[in-house]
C-alpha positions, 0 to 999 in steps of 0.5 A: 621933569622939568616944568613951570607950575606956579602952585608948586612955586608958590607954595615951595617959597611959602614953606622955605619962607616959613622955616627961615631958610637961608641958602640952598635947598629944593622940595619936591611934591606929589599930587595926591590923587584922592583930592588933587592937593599937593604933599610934600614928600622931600625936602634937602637943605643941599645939592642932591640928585636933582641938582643934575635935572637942573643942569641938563635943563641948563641952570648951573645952579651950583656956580650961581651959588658959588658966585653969590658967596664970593659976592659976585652979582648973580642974574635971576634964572628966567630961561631953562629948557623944560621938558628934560627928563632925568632917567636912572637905568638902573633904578627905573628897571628895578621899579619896572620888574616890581610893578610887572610882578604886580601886574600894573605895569606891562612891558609895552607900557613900560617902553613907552614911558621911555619914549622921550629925550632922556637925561642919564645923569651918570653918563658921559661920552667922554667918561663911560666907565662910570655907566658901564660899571652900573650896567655891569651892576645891574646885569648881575645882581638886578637878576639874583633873587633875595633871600626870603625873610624864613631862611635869612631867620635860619641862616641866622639861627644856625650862625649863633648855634 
């Protein structure tokens, strides 16, 4: 989601600052709940995934590094939309099934996490296929069940024989 949090701002500049960077990159961090402190957990010296969170919230950061290489004058970035929210179906339906099966999660507790002005990054109106074709993914192989590390040792066994 995208927020302003000076910590996290401050100490993702103090880090790249720290390595030397140069360029693009991001780095995400995880508030550890034992004792409030931020970890990091990633950090990607390219566009990944995230790049279309900025997007949605309105910053194209992929032309603004354009235009810096070309050397075009590049504004500084103060205004975005917060609040945008990134929303892999597919993903997020995996995660839900297995916090279920832990009892950690209900389904009513699930649906409301939903409740929000949600950004499907693969999906367009004007091209759906993409999407459809991870609906059609996630319809049939999100049900199969995987085999169990025992019988995936025998069918093993038996392929060598």
């Amino acid at each position: 989601m995208t927020e302003w949090d000076e910590e996290v701002a401050e100490l993702g500049l103090h880090f790249f600052r720290s390595i030397g960077l140069r360029g693009v990159a991001y780095v995400e961090f995880k508030r550890d709940e034992r004792d409030g402190s931020l970890k990091l957990i990633e950090c990607n010296h390219r566009f990944g995934a995230s790049i279309e969170l900025l997007r949605a919230a309105g910053i194209d950061l992929p032309l603004l590094t354009y235009e810096r290489l070309v050397g075009r004058r590049v504004k500084r970035v103060d205004v975005y939309r917060e609040g945008v929210r990134l929303w892999h179906p597919v993903d997020d339906a995996r995660a839900f099934l297995a916090y279920r099966r832990r009892g950690s999660l209900s389904f009513s507790g699930w649906l409301r996490s939903l409740i929000h002005a949600l950004h499907v990054p693969v999906f367009r109106w004007d091209d759906p296929k993409p999407s459809l074709v991870e609906l059609w993914l996630m319809l049939t192989l999100l049900p199969q069940k995987v085999p169990h590390e025992a019988s995936h040792d025998q069918e093993q066994a038996s392929r060598q024989r």
